[in-house]
C-alpha positions, 0 to 999 in steps of 0.5 A, a space after each residue: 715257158 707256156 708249156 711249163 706254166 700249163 703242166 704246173 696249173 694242171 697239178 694240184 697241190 699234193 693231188 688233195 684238197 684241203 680239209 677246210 679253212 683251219 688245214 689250208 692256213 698251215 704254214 710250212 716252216 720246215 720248207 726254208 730255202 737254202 741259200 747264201 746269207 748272214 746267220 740266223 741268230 739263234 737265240 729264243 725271241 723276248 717273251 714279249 715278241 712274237 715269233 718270225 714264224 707268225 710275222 712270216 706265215 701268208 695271208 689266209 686269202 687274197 684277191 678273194 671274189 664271191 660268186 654272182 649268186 653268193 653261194 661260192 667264193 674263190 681266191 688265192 689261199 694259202 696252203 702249206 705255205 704256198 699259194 693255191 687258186 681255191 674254188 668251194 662253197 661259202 660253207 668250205 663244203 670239201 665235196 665242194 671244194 677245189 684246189 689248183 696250183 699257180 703256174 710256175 714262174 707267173 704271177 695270178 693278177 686277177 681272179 673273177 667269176 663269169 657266171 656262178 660255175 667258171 672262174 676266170 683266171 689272168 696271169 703273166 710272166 717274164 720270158 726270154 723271146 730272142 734277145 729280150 725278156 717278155 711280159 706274157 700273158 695269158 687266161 684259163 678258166 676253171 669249172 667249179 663243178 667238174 674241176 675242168 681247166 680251159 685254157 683259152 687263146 692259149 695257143 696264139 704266137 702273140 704276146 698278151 692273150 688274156 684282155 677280157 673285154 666283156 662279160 655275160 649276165 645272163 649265165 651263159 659261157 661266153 666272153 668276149 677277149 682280144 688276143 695278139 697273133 704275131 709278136 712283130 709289129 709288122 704283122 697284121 696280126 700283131 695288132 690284138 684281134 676280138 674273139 668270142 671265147 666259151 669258157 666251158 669248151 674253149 672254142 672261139 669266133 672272130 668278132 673284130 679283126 685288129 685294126 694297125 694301131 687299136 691295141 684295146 678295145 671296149 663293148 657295150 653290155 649287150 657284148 657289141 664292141 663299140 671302141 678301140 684305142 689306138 696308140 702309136 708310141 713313134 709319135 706317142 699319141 693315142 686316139 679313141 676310135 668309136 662305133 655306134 650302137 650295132 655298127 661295125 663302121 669306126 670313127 676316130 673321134 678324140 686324140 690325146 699326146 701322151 708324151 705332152 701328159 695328155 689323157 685320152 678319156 675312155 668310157 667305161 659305160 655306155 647308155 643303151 640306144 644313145 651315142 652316150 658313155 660314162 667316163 672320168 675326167 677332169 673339169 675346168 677346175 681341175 678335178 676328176 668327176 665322172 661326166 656323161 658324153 656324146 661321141 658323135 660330137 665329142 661334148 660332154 652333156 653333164 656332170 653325172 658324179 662329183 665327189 666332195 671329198 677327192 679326185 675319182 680314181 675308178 669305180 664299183 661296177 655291178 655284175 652286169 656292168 650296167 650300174 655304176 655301184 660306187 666311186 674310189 676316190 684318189 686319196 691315201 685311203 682309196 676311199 669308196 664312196 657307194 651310190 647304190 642305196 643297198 650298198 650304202 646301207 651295208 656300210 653304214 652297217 658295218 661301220 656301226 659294227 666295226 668302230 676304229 677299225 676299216 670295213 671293206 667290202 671286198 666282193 659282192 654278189 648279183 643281187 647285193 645282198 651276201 657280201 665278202 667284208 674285210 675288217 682290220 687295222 693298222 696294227 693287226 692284219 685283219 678278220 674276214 667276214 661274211 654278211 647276209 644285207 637282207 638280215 644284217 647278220 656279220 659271220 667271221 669268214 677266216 682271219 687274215 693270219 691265224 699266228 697273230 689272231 686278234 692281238 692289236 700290234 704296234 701302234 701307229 699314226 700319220 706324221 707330217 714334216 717338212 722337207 728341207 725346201 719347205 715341202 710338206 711330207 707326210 708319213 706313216 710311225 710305228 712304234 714298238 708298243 713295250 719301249 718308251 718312244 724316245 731315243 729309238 732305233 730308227 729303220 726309214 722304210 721308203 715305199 716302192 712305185 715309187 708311184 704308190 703310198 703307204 697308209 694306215 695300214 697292215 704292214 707285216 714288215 713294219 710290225 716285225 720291225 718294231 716288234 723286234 724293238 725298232 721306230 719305224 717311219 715310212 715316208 710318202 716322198 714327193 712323187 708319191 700317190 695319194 696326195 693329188 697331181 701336183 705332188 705327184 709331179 714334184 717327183 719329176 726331175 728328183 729321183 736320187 735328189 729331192 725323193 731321195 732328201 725327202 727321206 732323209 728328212 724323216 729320219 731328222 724329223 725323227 731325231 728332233 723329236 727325240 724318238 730316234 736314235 741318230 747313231 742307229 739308223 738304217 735305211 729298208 726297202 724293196 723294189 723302189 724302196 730298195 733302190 732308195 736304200 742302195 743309193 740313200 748309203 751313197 747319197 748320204 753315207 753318214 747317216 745310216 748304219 746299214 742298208 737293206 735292199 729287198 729286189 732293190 734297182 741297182 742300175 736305172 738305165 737297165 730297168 727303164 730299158 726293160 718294158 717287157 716289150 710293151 708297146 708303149 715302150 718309148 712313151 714308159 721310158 720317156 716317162 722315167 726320163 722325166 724323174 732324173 736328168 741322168 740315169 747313171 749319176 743316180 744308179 747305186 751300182 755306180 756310186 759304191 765307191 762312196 758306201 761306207 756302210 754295210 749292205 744285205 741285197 735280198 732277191 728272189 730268182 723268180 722274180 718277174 718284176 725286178 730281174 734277179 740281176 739288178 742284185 747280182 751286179 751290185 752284190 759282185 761290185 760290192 765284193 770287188 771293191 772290198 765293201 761290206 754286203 751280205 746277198 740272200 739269193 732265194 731260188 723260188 721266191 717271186 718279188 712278192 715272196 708268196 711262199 711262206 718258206 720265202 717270207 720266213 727266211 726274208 724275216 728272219 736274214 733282215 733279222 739277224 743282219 740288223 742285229 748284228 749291225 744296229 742292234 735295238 736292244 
């Protein structure tokens, strides 16, 4: 698969780089995937309705970064309908413009800049090695100015080579990344070793030798590796191992049992010349602040953050890593707190600028004063802008999907019910904007995770969904993030049984209110989301008219197996273990027997996150019990469909399956 990864990245898109910002949003309609599904209906859209098309086409950009300088950006573009790594000038100069394809079966999880000409890119992939399915990962970088891709620790045997655990501020081209040399345990070098790695040549230098045990490893901003983070999944208990300023000599100074729900506190800053560093961790009321420890004697000296508002999930670092520019908070909108008067300032600027609606900075350069901005709403998928801080001048960038443009879509808000043990649940509501709220068609779309949330947002499903007529309710179930720990670990224990009521409790919450129809209703959702339509058609097979499964999990036990070989396999299992007592009591390839309902599985065979299997397998039990279902199998879509071709044929099979089986009109 390397090899095929390689000849992809080294193939631009047409050999051509695209004409500007208005060329590289194109979307390719005519590329559509054959594939075995239920009929498209044919019929023109209402006059009302926007067309599959604009619902279906990619976002202009995603994981965009500005260059430290400010002058340069990069990013995940959508070009012709696919998505493109795209490196140009703030301006889209196309003398400055460049253009590389994602390699062939990965997906791109990050894109940053090492100084202001190298892009750093990570990506990963599932491949067979022996008689299981790997996660691989590895790292190129690319030269904005000649164009140049380097790979870097590509050729290692290991399994991950793309762990960047410092990088300059000084402009210079070289990193600091661990890499694994064996995929066998039992091999010293299965343990990842720290190189200096140029990202111009590709020529590396040891710096630390792995260590058994030490599967990551942490530096300082001078580039001195100062801990390791040693894990042993046999007895599940991680340990901090730590060095002092320009030592090489380590120390275990701390140990967490992650099977018992531990933490082991990891400092993500040091303060120069003391055995100080920065982390994040809970005080002795519970909450998540970021104190300042000595590591030599294992004591926290102060409380140096605490927020008001929320638990701290994470936080803004500065370019060169030495300032802490903000925090993000754990709470249903990852709200940022900024610390840093510049950045204070920004925001408030653009919340003055951007009333009822979300101003994001999403990228920022060296000095803080040229920033990348994002502005949307839940109804509409957003505008990128540009802002110069020292003038306070805001310039559109792009929009997010030029089909929609501006239009504000269907409205929504938060809702709030209670569970039927008496649990409070919040969820997201959206309602068609031409239909009067009452007695609706009602799709319940359980998000995925399932540990993750679903807020006021731009949701590209939801809208289509209610723009097509339908009430549209996502439930943030127990076990959901967002709404702290103790909900969170309500989930434990309830995958299939109190998640699953959950779900089923909005639709009645719906009903009561008379927005919903109870006689048309059907159940939409994708990964864990799919998995909760599978089995909500089985659990309460009296409720819903039709499922949809999009890369639905239709047996537990095969996908709680399936860790991509990491090394804290046992620990993630023991983990799923915890949500339900049996796998196979919950898994809906077992349960068909009960589904009276008809079922639509969507799966794109590229899909490295949930196998295309999980589909294949419910689909051919379906068919041998004689049970209604439909199976769009798409040759080249992912389990995020990045290809516009993808998405507009997921559209469009969602669209005809539910109105043949729960018609909103």
């Amino acid at each position: 698969m390397i090899g095929l990864w390689v000849a992809a990245l080294l193939t631009t898109a047409n050999g051509q780089v695209a004409d500007g910002p208005d060329a590289a949003v194109a979307p390719d309609v005519a590329a559509v995937e054959k594939a075995d599904s239920a009929p498209v209906r044919k019929t023109a859209p209402a006059p009302q309705q926007l067309s599959v098309e604009a619902f279906a086409r990619l976002p202009f950009i995603e994981l965009a970064s500005l260059s430290p300088d400010g002058l340069h950006f990069a990013g995940l573009f959508a070009i012709d309908g696919e998505q493109r790594i795209l490196v140009s000038s703030i301006d889209f100069d196309h003398s400055k413009t460049m253009m590389f394809a994602v390699p062939d079966e990965t997906e791109i999880s990050r894109i940053r800049w090492i100084n202001d000409d190298n892009i750093l890119v990570n990506i990963y992939g599932l491949q067979r090695v022996e008689t299981d399915s790997w996660y691989i990962s590895r790292m190129f970088a690319v030269n904005r100015k000649s164009g140049e891709v380097t790979r870097l620790l590509w050729k290692g045997r290991g399994q991950n080579a793309g762990d960047v655990i410092w990088t300059p501020s000084d402009g210079s081209t070289e990193i600091l990344a661990a890499a694994q040399g064996s995929i066998y345990s039992n091999d010293a070098e299965f343990w990842p070793t720290v190189y200096r790695v140029n990202v111009e040549t590709g020529k590396t230098r040891r710096v630390v030798k792995g260590k058994e045990y030490v599967y990551d490893w942490g530096a300082d901003r001078s580039g001195n590796i100062r801990i390791g983070v040693g894990y042993s999944d046999h007895n599940q208990t991680s340990r901090l191992l730590y060095a002092k300023e320009g030592s090489k000599s380590f120390k275990t100074v701390d140990r967490a049992d992650l099977g018992e729900e531990e933490v082991l506190d990891v400092p993500f800053m040091f303060v120069p010349g003391t055995d100080n560093g920065l982390l994040i961790k809970e005080n002795a009321q519970g909450k998540s602040v970021i104190v300042e420890r000595n590591f030599l004697t294992n004591e926290d000296v102060r409380t140096v953050y605490e927020s008001e508002k929320a638990d701290i999930a994470d936080v803004k670092l500065s370019h060169d890593g030495a300032k802490m520019l903000g925090v993000v908070l754990a709470d249903k909108y990852d709200t940022v707190e900024w610390l840093a008067p510049a950045m204070q300032a920004a925001q408030k600027l653009l919340d003055e600028a951007a009333v009822n609606a979300d101003a994001r900075i999403i990228s920022v350069s060296r000095d803080q004063s040229r920033m990348l901005v994002r502005i949307g709403t839940s109804d509409n998928p957003g505008l990128l802008y540009f802002l110069d801080a020292t003038t306070g001048a805001l310039s559109k960038f792009a929009a997010i999907n030029e089909a929609i443009g501006n239009r504000r879509l269907a409205r929504t808000k938060y809702i709030q019910y209670k569970a039927r043990d008496g649990l409070d649940i919040e969820g997201v509501l959206t309602l068609p904007k031409s239909r009067e709220p009452k007695d609706l068609p009602l799709i319940v779309m359980p998000h995925g995770g399932p540990w993750g949330h679903d807020s006021l947002v731009y949701d590209y499903w939801a809208q289509f969904l209610a723009d097509r007529g339908y009430a549209v309710v996502q439930p943030n179930f127990r076990g959901s993030t967002g709404y702290g720990d103790a909900f969170l670990k309500k989930g434990q224990g309830q995958m299939g049984f109190a998640m699953q009521d959950d779900i089923s409790d909005a639709v009645q919450w719906a009903v009561d209110e008379k927005i919903a129809d109870p006689a048309r209703v059907c159940i939409v959702g994708a990964s864990y989301g799919g998995y909760a339509a599978m089995w909500g058609i089985i659990k309460d097979p009296d409720q819903y008219r039709c499922a949809i499964s999009i890369s639905g999990v239709s047996e537990l036990r095969r996908e709680v197996n399936d860790f991509g070989s990491s090394v804290r396999a046992k620990l993630y299992r023991d983990q799923w273990k915890k949500m339900t007592p049996d796998f196979k009591q919950v898994s809906p390839l077992y349960g068909v027997d009960r589904i009276k309902t008809p079922l639509l599985l969507i799966h794109g065979k590229k899909d490295v996150t949930v196998d295309h299997v999980q589909s294949e397998k419910m689909y051919k039990q379906m068919t041998k019990q004689g049970k209604p279902v439909d199976f769009v199998s798409l040759p080249l879509a992912d389990h995020y469909f990045t290809r516009g071709a993808d998405r507009l044929q997921l559209l469009q099979s969602i669209e005809s399956f539910l109105y043949k089986h729960n018609p909103a009109y």
